[in-house]
N, C-alpha and C positions, 0 to 999 in steps of 0.2 A: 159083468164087464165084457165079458167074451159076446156075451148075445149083443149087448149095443156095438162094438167094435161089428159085427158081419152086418147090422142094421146100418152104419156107416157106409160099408163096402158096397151094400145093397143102393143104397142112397147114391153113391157118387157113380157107380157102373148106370143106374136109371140116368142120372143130369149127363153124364158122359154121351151116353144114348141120345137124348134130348138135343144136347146140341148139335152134334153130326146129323139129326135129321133138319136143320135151320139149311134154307136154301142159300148155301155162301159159296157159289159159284168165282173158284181164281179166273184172272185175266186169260191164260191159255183156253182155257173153256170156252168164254167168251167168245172169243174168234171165231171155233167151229161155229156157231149160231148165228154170224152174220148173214144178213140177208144176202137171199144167193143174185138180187138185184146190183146190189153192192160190188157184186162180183162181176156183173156183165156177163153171162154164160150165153151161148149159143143156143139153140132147140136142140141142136145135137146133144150138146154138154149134160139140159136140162133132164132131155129124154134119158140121158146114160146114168144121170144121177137118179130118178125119179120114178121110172117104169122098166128100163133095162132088167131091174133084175125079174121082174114076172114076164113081161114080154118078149124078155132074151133083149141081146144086143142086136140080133140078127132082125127085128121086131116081127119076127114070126111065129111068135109066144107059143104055146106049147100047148099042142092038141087036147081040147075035152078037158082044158084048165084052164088056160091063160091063153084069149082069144091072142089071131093077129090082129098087128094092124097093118102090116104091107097085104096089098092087095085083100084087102077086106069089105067085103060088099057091106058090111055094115057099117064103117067106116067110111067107106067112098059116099055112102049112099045121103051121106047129112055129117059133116066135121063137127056142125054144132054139138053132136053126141058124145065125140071126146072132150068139150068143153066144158060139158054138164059132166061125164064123169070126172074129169080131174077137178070139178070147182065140189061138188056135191058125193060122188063115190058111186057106185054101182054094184046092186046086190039082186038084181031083178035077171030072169032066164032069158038071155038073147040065144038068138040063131045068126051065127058068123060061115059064109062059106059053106053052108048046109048044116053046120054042127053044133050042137047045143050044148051053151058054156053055164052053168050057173053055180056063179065064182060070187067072191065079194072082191070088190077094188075101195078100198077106200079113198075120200077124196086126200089128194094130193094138197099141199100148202103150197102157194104161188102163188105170186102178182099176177094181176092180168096182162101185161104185157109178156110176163114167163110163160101165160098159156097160150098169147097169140103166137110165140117161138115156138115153142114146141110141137101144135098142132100144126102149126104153118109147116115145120120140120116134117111131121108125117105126112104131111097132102104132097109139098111139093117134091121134097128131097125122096124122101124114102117111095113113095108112092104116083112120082111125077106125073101127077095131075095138075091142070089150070087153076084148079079150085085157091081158093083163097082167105083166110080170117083176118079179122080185124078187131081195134077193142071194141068198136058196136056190137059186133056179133058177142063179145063176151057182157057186156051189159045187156044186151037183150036175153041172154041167156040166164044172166040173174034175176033177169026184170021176170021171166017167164019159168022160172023153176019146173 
């Protein structure tokens, strides 16, 4: 009697288990996962949510780890490159500013219009350059992986 009674115990602590791992996400949850489209954010906003934390807020990221992107010769030298890293990610040895970073960036989740904000946020704002993207340049850059 005693053995089937723990065989029970054992039984409902497994189904107990079983269903907590069922994806039953409450409505509070929900919200956090809203598209950050939804939200209208800035390139500022996007950048402070998105990459702030490896490249600083200051976006001077952090020597011989997490290249810059203000005044970044690699950077300045083609925007397309941030585009491909935040669509794709980036795990390949670049040279930024003489200094050799070989980090991994995973790509970022973003509409293309969040990656035209954003990089447009680094060329013009943070790096006031003429330079300019658009979503061509972001489908060209899918189209060209």
């Amino acid at each position: 009697m005693r053995t089937l009674l723990s065989i029970n115990k054992f039984l409902a602590i497994v189904a107990l288990a079983l269903l907590s791992c069922q994806n039953t996400e409450d409505l509070s949850l929900k919200q956090l996962h809203r598209s950050n489209a939804a939200l209208n954010l800035s390139g500022k906003d996007l950048y402070m949510k998105h990459c702030a934390a490896c490249h600083q807020n200051n976006t001077k990221g952090v020597k011989g780890v997490f290249p810059p992107l203000k005044d970044s010769d690699y950077f300045l030298e083609d925007p397309k490159r941030a585009i491909h890293n935040i669509l794709y990610g980036q795990s390949e040895q670049i040279k930024v500013n003489g200094v050799v970073y070989q980090g991994i960036m995973p790509a970022v989740k973003m509409s293309d219009s969040e990656v035209v904000k954003v990089v447009n946020y680094l060329v013009k704002d943070v790096n006031k350059s003429n330079q300019i993207i658009n979503l061509n340049d972001v489908k060209w850059v899918k189209q060209n992986p």
